[in-house]
C-alpha positions in Angstrom: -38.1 -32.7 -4.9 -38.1 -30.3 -2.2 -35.8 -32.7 0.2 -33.3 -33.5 -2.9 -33.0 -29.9 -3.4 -31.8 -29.2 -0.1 -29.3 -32.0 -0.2 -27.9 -30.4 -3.8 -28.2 -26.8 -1.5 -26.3 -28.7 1.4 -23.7 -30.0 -0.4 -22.9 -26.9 -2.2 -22.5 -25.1 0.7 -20.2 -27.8 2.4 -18.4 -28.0 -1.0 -17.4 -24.1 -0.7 -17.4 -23.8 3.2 -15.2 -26.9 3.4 -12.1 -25.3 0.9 -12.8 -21.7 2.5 -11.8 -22.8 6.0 -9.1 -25.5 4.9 -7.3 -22.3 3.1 -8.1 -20.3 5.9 -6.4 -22.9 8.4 -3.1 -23.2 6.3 -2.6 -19.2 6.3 -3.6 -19.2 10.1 -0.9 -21.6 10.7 1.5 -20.4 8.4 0.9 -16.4 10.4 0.6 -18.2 14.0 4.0 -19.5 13.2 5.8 -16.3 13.2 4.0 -15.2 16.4 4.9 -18.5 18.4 8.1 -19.9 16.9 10.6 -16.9 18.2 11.4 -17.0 21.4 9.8 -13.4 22.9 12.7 -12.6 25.2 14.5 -13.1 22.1 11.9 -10.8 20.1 12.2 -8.4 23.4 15.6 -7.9 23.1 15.7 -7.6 19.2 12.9 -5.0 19.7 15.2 -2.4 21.1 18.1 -3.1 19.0 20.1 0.1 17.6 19.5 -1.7 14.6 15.3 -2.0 14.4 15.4 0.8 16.3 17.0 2.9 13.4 14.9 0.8 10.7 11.4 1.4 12.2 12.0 4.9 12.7 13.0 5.4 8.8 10.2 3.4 8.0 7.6 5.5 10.1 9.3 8.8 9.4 9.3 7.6 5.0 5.9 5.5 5.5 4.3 9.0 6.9 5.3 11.1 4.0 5.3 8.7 1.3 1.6 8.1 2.2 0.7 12.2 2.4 2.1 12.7 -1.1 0.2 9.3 -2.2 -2.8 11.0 -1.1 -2.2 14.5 -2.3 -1.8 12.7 -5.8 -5.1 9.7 -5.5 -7.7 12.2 -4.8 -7.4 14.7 -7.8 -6.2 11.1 -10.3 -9.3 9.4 -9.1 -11.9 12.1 -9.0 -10.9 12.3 -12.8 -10.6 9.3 -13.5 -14.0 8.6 -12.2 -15.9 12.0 -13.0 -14.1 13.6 -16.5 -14.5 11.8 -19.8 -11.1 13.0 -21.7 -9.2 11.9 -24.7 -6.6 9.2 -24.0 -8.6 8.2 -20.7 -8.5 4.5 -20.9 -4.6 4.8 -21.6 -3.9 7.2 -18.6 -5.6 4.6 -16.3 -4.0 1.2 -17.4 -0.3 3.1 -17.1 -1.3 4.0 -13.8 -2.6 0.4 -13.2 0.3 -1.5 -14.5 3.0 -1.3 -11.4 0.3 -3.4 -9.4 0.5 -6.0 -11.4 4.6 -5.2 -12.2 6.6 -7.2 -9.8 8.5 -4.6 -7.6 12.4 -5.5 -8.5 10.5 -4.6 -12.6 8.9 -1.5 -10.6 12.2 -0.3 -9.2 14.4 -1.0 -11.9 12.2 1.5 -13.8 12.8 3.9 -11.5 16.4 3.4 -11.1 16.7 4.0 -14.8 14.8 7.0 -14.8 15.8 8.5 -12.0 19.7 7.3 -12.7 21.8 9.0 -15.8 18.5 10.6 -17.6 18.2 14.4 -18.2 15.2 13.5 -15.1 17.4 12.3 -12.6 20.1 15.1 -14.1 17.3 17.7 -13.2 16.3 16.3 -10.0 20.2 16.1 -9.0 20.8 19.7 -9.6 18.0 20.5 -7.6 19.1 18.6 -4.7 16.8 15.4 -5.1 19.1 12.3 -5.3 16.8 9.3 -5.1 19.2 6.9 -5.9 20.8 4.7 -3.5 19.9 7.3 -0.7 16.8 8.0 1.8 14.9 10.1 -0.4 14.7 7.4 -2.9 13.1 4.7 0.0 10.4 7.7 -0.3 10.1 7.7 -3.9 9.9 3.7 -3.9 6.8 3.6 -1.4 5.4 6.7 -3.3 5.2 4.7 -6.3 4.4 1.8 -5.1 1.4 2.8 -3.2 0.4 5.0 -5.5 -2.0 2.9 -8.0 -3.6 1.2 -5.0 -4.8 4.5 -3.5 -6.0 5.5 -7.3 -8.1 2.2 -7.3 -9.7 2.8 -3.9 -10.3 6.6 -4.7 -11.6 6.4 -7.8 -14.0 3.4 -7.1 -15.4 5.7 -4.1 -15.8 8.5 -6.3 -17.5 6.0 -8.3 -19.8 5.4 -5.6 -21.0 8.7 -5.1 -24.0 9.5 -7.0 -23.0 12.8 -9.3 -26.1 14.2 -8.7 -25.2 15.6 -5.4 -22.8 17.4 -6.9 -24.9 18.6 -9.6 -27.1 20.0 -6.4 -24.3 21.8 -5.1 -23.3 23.3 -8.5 -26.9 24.3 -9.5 -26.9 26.9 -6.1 -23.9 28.5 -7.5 -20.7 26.4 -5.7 -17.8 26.2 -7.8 -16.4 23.0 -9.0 -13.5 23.4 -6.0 -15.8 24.4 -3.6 -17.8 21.3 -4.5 -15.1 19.2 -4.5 -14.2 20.3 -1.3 -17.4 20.6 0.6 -19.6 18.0 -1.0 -17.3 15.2 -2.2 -14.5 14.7 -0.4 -17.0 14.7 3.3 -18.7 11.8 1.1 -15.5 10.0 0.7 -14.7 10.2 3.5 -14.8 6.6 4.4 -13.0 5.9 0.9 -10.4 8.7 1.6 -9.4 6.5 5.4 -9.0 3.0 3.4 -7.4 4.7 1.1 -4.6 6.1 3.4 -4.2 3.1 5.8 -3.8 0.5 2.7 -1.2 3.6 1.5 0.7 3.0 4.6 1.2 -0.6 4.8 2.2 -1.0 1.3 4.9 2.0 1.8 5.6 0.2 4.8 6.4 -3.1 3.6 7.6 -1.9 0.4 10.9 -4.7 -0.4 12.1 -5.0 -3.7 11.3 -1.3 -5.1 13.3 -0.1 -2.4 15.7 -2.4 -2.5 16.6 -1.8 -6.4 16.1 2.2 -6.4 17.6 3.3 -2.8 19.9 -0.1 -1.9 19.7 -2.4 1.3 22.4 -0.5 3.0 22.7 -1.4 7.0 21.6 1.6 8.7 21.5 3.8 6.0 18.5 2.9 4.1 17.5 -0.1 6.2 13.8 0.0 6.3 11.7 -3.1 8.2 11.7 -5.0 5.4 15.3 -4.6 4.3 16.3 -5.6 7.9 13.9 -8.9 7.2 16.2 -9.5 4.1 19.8 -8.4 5.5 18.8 -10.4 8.3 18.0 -13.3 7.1 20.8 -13.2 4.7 23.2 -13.1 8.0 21.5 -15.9 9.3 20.3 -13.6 12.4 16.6 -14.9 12.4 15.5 -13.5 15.8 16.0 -10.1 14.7 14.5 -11.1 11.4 11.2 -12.4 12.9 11.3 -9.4 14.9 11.1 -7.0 11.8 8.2 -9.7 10.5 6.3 -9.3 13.5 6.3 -5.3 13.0 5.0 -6.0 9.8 2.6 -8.9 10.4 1.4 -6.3 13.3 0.7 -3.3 10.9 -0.9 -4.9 8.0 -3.2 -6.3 10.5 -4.2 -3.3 11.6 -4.4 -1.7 7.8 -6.6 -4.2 6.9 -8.7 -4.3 10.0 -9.1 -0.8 9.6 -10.1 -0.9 6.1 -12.6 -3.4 6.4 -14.4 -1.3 8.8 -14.4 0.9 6.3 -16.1 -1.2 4.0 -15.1 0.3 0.7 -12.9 -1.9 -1.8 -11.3 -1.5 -5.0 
């Protein structure tokens, strides 16, 4: 019994292992091939470009604040959506699930409705804040569409913080923002950097919410991924694997980062 059993144990295991590392090899090959296809004078040259030039910088200079107002906006969403029990709760958290699970052209559209002839984007204009078709709304795009993602990770790490240290702080006479600030957020700490780096690679390779709400103009609000597109559309495909590089090169590093983290959704 004891020998058949490890046979049934063995062949599990090679079952499993056996399709883990065949998918693995097929998305190695299929990322190896954008690293050794180009030519890397060709990549070099791209690289330097007016054009990728321009494009990284807006998507740096948009990734950077996009990600600061996700962040200003996860921590106090997820700390109540983990902590505070509140009419309407399970409503207020599937709305702010759905545009993960929205394609982004749906995601942007949305926005480019409320945001276009709507006493909203009527308000916003007056005040100076024209997202559409313009670089403020390449902001607004990553903003939204990093946004659920950070409320995920932030509200599963407040999830993972036992209450009762907080109950500690508030029974020697902290207030609740003096908790918050002193006791939680150094706990989440780890949850609050995954947070922020997953933030910045999806505003970073945002495509289709940008390209519906601010446009794929050349130069104007040509982020890394618009250049991909235009790009490719122009048949130019060594500055188009350029851009994908960038991009293959941060989300490696997002994700590298946030599995050292080791706090998921």
């Amino acid at each position: 019994m004891g020998i058949r059993a490890l046979r049934k144990i063995s062949f599990f295991h090679l079952s499993f292992l056996s399709v883990t590392f065949f998918i693995t090899l097929l998305l190695l090959l299929a990322i190896g091939s954008l690293f050794f296809v180009p030519s890397w004078e060709d990549v070099a040259q791209n690289i330097w470009s007016p054009e990728m030039r321009y494009s990284l910088r807006l998507s740096l200079i948009t990734g950077f604040i996009s990600t600061a107002l996700v962040m200003l906006f996860a921590l106090p969403i997820g700390y109540a959506l983990s902590r505070f029990h509140f009419w309407g709760k399970g409503f207020v958290k599937t709305i702010t699930d759905m545009p993960v699970a929205f394609p982004e052209l749906v995601l942007g559209l949305c926005l480019l409705l409320v945001f276009g002839s709507t006493f909203v984007g009527d308000f916003l204009n007056s005040i100076g804040l024209n997202f559409v078709f313009t670089r403020k709304g390449v902001a607004a795009a990553q903003f939204f569409t990093a946004l659920p993602y950070a409320i995920r990770i932030m509200k599963s790490t407040f999830d993972y913080i036992d209450p009762r240290m907080e109950f500690i702080s508030r029974s020697l006479g902290y207030s609740q923002f003096e908790t918050f600030f002193n006791v939680s957020l150094p706990l989440a700490k780890n949850g609050i950097l995954a947070s922020t780096v997953i933030s910045f690679a999806r505003c970073i390779g945002t495509f289709g919410t940008v390209l519906i709400l601010a446009g794929g103009s050349y130069m104007k609000t040509e982020v890394l991924p618009i250049t991909l597109y235009l790009n490719i559309s122009y048949g130019n495909m060594g500055m188009a694997l350029t851009s994908g590089i960038v991009l293959m090169v941060v989300s490696f590093l997002a994700i590298f980062i946030f599995e050292k983290t080791e706090v998921g959704f």
